[in-house]
SEVO-282952 format. One record per residue (C-alpha): x, y negated, z. Coordinates in steps of 0.001 Angstrom, whole numbers, padded with zeros to 6 digits, always signed. Layout:
N
XYZ...
% end
This chain:
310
-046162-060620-027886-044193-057257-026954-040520-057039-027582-041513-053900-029757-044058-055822-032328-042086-058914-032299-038696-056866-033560-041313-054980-035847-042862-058475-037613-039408-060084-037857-037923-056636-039661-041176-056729-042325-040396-060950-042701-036755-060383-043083-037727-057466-045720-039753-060383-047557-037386-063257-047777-034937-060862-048671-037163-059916-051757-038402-063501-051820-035170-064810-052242-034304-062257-055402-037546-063330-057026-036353-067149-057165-032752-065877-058418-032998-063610-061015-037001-064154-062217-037266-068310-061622-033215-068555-062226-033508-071215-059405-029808-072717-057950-028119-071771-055378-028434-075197-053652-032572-075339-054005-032536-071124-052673-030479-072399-049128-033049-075041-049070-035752-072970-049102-034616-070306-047026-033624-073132-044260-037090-074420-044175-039165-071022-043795-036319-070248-041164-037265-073100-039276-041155-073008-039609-040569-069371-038929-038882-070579-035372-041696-072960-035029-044507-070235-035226-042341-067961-032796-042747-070848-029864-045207-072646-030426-047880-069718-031853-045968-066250-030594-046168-065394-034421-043129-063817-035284-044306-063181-039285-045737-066355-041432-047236-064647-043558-049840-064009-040939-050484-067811-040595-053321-070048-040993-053322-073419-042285-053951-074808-038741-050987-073664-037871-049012-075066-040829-050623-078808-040128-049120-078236-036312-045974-078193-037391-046563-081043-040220-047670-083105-037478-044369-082081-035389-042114-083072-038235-043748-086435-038485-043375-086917-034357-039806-086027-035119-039361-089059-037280-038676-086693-040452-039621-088609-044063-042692-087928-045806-040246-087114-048871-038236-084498-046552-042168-083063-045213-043279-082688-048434-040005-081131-049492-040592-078173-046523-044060-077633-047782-043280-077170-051316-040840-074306-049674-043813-072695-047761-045827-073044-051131-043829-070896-052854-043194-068728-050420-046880-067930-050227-047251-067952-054235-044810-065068-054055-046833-063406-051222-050112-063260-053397-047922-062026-056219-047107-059286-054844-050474-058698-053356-048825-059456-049616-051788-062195-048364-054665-062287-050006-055039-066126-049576-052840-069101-049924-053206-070621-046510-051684-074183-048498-053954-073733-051447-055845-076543-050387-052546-079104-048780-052529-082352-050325-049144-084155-050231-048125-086558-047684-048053-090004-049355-044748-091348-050214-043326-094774-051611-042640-094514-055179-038424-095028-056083-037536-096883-058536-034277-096247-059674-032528-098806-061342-030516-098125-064055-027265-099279-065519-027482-102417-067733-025866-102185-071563-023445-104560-070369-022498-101971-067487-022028-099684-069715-019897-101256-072361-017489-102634-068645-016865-098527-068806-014017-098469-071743-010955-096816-072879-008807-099105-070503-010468-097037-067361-009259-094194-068105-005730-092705-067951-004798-090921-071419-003584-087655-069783-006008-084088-069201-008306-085734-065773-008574-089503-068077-009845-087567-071014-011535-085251-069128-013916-088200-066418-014045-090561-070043-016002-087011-071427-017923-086227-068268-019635-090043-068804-020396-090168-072258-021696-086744-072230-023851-087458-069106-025323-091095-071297-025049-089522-074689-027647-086924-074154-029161-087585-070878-028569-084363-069779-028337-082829-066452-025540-082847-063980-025813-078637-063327-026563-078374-067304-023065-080457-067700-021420-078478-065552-022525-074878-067136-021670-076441-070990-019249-073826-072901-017510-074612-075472-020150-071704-077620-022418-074685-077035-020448-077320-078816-021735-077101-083046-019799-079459-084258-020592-078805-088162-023674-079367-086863-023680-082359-084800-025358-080475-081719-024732-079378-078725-026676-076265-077051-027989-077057-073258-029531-074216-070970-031878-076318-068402-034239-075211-066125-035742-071831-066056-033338-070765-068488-035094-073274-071431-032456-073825-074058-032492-077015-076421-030228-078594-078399-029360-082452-078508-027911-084440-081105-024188-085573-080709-022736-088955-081650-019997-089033-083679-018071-091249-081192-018743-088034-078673-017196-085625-081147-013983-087399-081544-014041-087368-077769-014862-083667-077281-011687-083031-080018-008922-085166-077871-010091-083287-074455-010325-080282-076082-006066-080557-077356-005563-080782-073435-008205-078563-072008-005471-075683-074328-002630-077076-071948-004018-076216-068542-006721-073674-069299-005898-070217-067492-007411-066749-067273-009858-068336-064478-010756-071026-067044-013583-068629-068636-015530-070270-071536-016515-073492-069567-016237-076686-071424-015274-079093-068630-012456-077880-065982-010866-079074-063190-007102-080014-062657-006069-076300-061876-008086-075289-064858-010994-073890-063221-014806-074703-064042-015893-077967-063126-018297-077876-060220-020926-080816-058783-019369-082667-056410-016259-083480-058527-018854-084621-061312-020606-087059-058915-017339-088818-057660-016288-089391-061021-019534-091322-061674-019010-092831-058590-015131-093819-058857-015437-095426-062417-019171-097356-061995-017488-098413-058622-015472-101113-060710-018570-101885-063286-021417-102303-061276-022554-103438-058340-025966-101099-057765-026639-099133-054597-026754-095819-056363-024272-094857-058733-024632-091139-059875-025022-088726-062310-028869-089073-062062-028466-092583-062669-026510-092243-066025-029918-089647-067161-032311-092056-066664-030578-095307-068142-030129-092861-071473-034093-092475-071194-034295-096337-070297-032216-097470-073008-033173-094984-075666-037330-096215-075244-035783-100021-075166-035043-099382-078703-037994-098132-079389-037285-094124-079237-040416-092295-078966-041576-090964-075689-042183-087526-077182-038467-087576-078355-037161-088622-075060-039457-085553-073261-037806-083067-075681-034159-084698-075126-034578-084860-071624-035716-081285-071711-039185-081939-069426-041960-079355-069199-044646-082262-069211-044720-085856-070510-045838-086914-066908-041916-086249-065752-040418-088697-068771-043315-091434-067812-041425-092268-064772-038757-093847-067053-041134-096152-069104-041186-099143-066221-038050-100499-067134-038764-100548-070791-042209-101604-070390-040266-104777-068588-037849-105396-071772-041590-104883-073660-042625-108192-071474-039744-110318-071987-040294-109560-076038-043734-110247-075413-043926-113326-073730-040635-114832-075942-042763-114021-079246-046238-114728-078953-047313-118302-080364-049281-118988-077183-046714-118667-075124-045154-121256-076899-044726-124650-075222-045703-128076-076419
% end
């Protein structure tokens, strides 16, 4: 490939990410974590094509090309889960090229997934979460404040980047609701506890002390008063389930699915859960029906009559 048609095809691909990228932004309202992901892995399949193919623009590529480079990641020692992850980039990559009428054919239309081993994530027990109490926390702005972030997070299942983006416009507490904006910019509303009002009322007398011009609208703040952001939210989880539990993983995730494992123990239905959760399909809140299904056993199996001994 010339010097002069290479700088040509990388100009036209930069052109496309470039509008690429604003698509996923402002039209699929995707994060800013999940648009450097994306952008990293067509970077470096981009690179790939350059060397290995001289093709300096992928949307000129062919699927043969594609499984090249699946079958270099796998040499590599990279995870199905992280392959999988770089495909799903390329895929909508190419989704976006047909949109705008850039390709005429998906070149992935046809990819299946690499197989993966199903997680199972374990959730906290009840008798985890009743170790988390008042004595944890300190009663000054950051106790009332990490004591919120919890109960918030296993009151309503929600999502750590929803949590994080909660203003205090989304707090109805006449109502008993709060307002959450999830994915795609889907807004639902989840029932509050009255425990979880009280709660929001005591942080909210010292969230007035330290709030500042830089505090905006944002429900949760840091120390210095400004809005909370991800990291914080996941060492919190992690510093306080440190002392009550002694599971692997101990994260913000975690606390969403043992509100979705705990809520169908008790016999919530799995319709209810979807809506709470705020999933698209009823596939997504299946995943959380193995743990109850194994409560379902033990009830099972210590009820019927022929199970019964002697």
């Amino acid at each position: 490939m010339s010097f002069d048609k290479k700088r040509i095809a990388l100009e036209q691909m930069s052109k496309l990410l470039n509008s690429f990228q604003d698509y996923l932004q402002l039209e699929k309202n995707y994060s800013t974590h999940t648009l450097k992901a994306y952008l990293k892995d067509l970077e470096a399949f981009s690179q790939y094509c350059i060397e290995e193919f001289e093709i300096a623009d992928i949307s000129e590529v062919h699927y043969v090309q594609i499984r090249s480079w699946i079958v270099a990641l796998v040499d590599q020692g990279i995870s199905n889960n992280s392959i999988n992850r770089k495909i799903a980039s390329l895929k909508a990559y190419y989704k976006f090229l047909l949109k705008i009428k850039q390709i005429d054919v998906n070149p992935l239309a046809k990819h299946k997934a690499l197989k993966t081993p199903k997680k199972v994530q374990v959730p906290f027990s009840k008798q985890e979460m009743n170790v988390i109490d008042v004595s944890f926390f300190s009663d000054d702005f950051s106790g009332l404040r990490d004591r919120l972030i919890i109960e918030l997070l296993y009151g309503t299942g929600m999502r750590r980047a929803e949590l994080v983006n909660l203003t205090l416009n989304d707090i109805d507490q006449s109502n008993r609701r709060l307002k959450v904006l999830g994915k795609r910019n889907k807004e639902r509303f989840i029932p509050m506890l009255e425990s979880l009002i009280i709660l929001i009322d005591n942080y909210l007398s010292k969230r007035n002390e330290i709030s500042t011009t830089n505090s905006g609208n944002y429900l949760l703040l840091t120390n210095k008063g400004l809005k909370l952001y991800d990291t914080l939210v996941y060492r919190v989880i992690n510093t306080y389930f440190s002392k009550a539990s002694t599971k692997a993983k101990k994260s913000p995730h975690i606390l969403r699915h043992t509100f979705a494992t705990h809520m169908l123990n008790q016999g919530a239905d799995l319709n209810a859960v979807k809506e709470l959760l705020g999933h698209a399909s009823l596939a997504s809140t299946q995943v959380y029906t193995h743990n109850s299904m194994e409560e379902l056993k033990k009830t099972y199996f210590a009820s019927h009559p022929r199970n019964k001994k002697g």
